[in-house]
Structure formats: C-alpha cells, structure tokens
N, C-alpha and C positions, 0 to 999 in steps of 0.2 A: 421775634422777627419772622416775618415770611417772606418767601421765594415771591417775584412777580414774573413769572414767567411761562410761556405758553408752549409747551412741545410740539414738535413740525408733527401730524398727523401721517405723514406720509413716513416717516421714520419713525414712530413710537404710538402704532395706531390703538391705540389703547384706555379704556375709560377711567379719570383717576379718582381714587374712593380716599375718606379718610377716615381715622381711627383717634378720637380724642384718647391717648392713654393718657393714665396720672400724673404725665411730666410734660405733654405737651402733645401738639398734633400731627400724627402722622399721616404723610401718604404713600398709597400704596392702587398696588395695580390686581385685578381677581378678576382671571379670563381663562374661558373653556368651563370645558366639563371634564369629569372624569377622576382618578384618583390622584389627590393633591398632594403639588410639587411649593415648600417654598425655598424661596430664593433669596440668600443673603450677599449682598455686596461687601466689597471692602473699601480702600482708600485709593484715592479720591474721590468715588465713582457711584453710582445709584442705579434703581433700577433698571435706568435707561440701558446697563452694562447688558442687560441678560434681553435686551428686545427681540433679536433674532433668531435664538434659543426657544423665547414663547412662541417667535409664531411659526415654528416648526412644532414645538409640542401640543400649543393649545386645540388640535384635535381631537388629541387623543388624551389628555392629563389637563385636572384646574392647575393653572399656575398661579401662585401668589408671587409676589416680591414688594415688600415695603422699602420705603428708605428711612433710613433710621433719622432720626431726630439729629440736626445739623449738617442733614445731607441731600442732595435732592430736593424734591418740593416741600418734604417736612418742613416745622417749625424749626427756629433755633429758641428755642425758651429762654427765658432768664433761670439764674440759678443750676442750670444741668451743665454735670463736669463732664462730658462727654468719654466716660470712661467706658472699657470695655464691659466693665460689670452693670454698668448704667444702659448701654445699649443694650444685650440680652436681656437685661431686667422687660425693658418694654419690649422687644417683641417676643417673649413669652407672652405678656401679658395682652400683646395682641394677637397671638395665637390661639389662648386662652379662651379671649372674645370669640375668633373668628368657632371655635369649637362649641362653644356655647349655642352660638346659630344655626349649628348646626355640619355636618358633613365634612370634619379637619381630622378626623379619626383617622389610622393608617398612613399618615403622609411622610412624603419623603424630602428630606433637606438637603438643599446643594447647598455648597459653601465656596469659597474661592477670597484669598486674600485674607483679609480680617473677618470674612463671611464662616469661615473655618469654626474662629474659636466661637464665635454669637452663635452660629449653627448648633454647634456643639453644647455649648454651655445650654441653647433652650433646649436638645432633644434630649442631654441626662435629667433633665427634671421630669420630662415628659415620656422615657424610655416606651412603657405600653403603647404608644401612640404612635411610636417610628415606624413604619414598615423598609427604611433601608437610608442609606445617608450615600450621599454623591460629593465630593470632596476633589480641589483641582487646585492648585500650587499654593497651597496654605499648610497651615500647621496646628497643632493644641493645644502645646506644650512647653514647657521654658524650654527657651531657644540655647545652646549649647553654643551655635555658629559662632565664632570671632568677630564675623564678619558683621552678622547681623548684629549683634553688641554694639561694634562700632556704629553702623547706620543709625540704631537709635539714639546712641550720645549725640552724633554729629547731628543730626534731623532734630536734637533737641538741646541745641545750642543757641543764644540769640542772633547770630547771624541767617543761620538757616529757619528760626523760627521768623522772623522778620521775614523771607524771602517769602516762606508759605503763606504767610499774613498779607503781605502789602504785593507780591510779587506770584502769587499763585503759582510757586513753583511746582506743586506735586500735577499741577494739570495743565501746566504748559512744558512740561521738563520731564515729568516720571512717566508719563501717559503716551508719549513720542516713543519713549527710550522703550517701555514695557511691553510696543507692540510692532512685529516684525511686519505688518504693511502698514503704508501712511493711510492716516484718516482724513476723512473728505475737511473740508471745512467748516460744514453742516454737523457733522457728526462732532466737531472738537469744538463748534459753539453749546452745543448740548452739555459738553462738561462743564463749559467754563460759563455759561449763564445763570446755574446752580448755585457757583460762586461768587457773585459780583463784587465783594469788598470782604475787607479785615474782619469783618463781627459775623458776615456769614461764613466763613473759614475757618472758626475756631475748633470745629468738631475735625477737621484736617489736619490740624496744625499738634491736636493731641493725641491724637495715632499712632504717630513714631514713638513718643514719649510712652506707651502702653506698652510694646513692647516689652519692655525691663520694667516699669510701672506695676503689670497687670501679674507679675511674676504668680503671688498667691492664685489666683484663677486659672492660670496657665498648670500651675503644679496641681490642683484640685483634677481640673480636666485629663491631666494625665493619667491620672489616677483611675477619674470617674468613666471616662469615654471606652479604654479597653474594658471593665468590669460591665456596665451597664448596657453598653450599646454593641460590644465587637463581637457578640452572633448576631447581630444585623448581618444582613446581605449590603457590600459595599461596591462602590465604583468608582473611581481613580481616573482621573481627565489632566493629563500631565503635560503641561508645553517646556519641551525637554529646552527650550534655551533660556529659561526664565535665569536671570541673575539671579533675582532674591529668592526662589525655592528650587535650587537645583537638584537636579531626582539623586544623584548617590547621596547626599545626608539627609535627604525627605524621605523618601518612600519605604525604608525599612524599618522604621518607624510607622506608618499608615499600613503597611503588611502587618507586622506583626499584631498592631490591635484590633486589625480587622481579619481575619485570617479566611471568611467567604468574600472575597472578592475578586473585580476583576478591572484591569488594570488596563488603560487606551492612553497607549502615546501618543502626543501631537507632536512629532517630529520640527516643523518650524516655528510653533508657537513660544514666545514670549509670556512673560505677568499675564498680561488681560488678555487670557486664552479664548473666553468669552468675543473680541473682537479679530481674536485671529482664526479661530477654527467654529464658530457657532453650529457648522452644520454638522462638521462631528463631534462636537459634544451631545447634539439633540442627539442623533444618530443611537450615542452609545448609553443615553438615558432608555433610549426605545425599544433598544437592542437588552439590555439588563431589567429592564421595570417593565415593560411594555408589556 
C-alpha cells in the first residue's frame, strides 16, 4: 500500500528520495551538507516531525530522516509486522546503503519517542560510525514505569486498538494532548493524511503493543547502548512536561550511560518536543556538535 499524498512545500520544503530496502519502500528526506545528522521518529509521526529542526540545521549539517515503513509516505508492505526489531532492521540497512554511497561515516543520531530505541538499536551495530547520539524524551530499556505498563496493555486492548484503527486516535487525541501549543490545522492535516484509513495505521496501532512486546530488544539495548555507545559525546533535549517520559524516572538513566553529556531543558515542552521547541533543539545540536 502507498501514501497518496502531496506535502504543502511551504511547510516541508524538501525533496523526497526513496530507498527500496528488502521489506519494502521507503521515504526519506537528505538535505544540506556537512556532517550527517539522522533522524528517527516515533509514533504517530514521520519525518514531517523534525522539518523545522532541518531547516535550521541544514547549513551547517546533511540531515537525513526516513520514515519508517507504515509511516509517512513509506510503503505499508504486505507481510511486515511492524515490530520494533523490523524497523531498526531496515534503517540500518538503509544506512548501510546511504554509507555505501558514500559520506554517512561519523554521523550523529537523534532519537525522540520510539526514535530512541530504532536510533539505538542501528548505532550498536554500527558503534565505529557514531560520532555522538542526541536523544529527547524516549527511552532504551525495559520500561520499569507502572504506568507505562499500564498504557501498553490498555493501547493494546480491542477497544483502543479499534479506536487507533478506525478512529485515528494516536493523531487526533495523543498529538493534541503531547503538545503544549495548538497546531495550525495545516500542520495537524500533515499527520493525519499519512494515515487515511485502518490498513494504513497498522504500523500505529503496533507501537503501544512493543512496548512490553519488544522487551528482549529493550534488555539487549540496555545492555549494548551503555557498553558500545556511552563514551560517545551525548545530548539530552528534555520537555520537562512530557507525561509519558517524565525527567525524574528518565534521565538517570540516560546519565548514567552516557556520562559525556550535556543535558537542555525545554521547560514548557510536552511528547513532540520537536513541535514545541524546534529552535532550541537545533540550537543545542549546534551548540554540542557544531
């Protein structure tokens, strides 16, 4: 299945490239010059999340950001269970690619949401290749929270999987709630044209269920991420009102594996820190990696 749909240019001014991996076709965005930044989304959201991020960095840094396969303008393929381990699979392997071409040597990975653990999971494979990892209210690790336990049973229940299915509730409900200013209405067609019906939402709808699902990967990464990755130089982009990753059970955690880092509070940022502070997240990318 694919997306029909044309992004406003004046909001997402950007050329879209794609990447046949082995599972199906992705797209993805590769603009600027300079030493490359990619960028992994999480739910419900795509690369549209990170647009005013790149065009604050794309001066000075390539930015990458694919959308993973069931999200965004990507394919939804037949047969892919849209598992966390299924998405880092392919964009490694189009990392892989983009490195083969050439110039993906040293780059640095943001993450944010479920961008976290996908971030994560392709740069322990790829440790040599890091030059620093940027990480912003996500996580890597079996989730300990009560809380989040509960979200994922209840987000993986059939009344709420129905809602996410038929009722686009993660992008009419969790995208409102995740971001402390309201979005134009431009801006909240861009999520939800992504999604148009039940068979393109399936890669949404199995998100919450990854959580507790993806446990083996999550304990792998905890493992692998402080060993492999945590003398990287990191950076910490925290929207101190996030419900779902709130900094006193997050961040000592993201210290302790990362112990060169440096840590930017967004004081009114909510979840999608991305649409609530973009100018100081570039900022504190430019400010750390620049």
């Amino acid at each position: 299945m694919t997306i029909d749909f044309l992004p406003d240019p004046t909001l997402y001014p950007f050329e879209s490239r794609w990447f046949d991996s082995s599972r199906g076709r992705v797209h993805y965005i590769d603009e600027g010059d300079g030493p490359p930044i990619l960028f992994c989304h999480g739910n419900p959201t795509w690369s549209f999340l990170y647009r005013d991020i790149i065009k604050a960095l794309r001066h000075r840094f390539r930015c990458i950001a694919p959308d993973y396969l069931g999200f965004g303008l990507s394919e939804r393929p037949a047969g892919f269970g849209y598992t966390i381990e299924e998405h880092a699979r392919v964009v490694g392997e189009f990392v892989d690619h983009l490195t083969a071409e050439g110039g993906l040597d040293g780059f640095l990975t943001v993450g944010q949401d479920w961008g976290g653990p996908v971030s994560m999971a392709v740069a322990v494979e790829r440790a040599d290749r890091i030059r620093g990892v940027v990480l912003g209210n996500t996580w890597f690790w079996p989730t300990d929270v009560l809380t989040t336990k509960i979200f994922s049973r209840v987000m993986s229940s059939p009344p709420m999987q129905y809602a996410i299915l038929h009722r686009n509730f993660f992008v009419e409900r969790m995208i409102p709630a995740g971001t402390a200013r309201r979005l134009s209405p431009a801006v909240m067609e861009h999520y939800r044209a992504v999604q148009p019906d039940p068979d393109a939402r399936r890669g949404v709808a199995e998100m919450p269920k990854q959580i507790l699902a993806a446990h083996p990967l999550l304990e792998r990464l905890g493992r692998e991420v402080p060993a492999k990755l945590g003398g990287k130089p990191a950076l910490f982009v925290w929207g101190m009102k996030d419900f779902a990753f709130r900094p006193g059970p997050s961040l000592p955690h993201m210290r302790a594996s990362f112990p060169d880092h440096v840590l930017v509070e967004l004081p009114n940022a909510r979840h999608f820190i991305q649409e609530d502070a973009p100018d100081e997240i570039a900022a504190a990318i430019l400010d750390r990696f620049g």
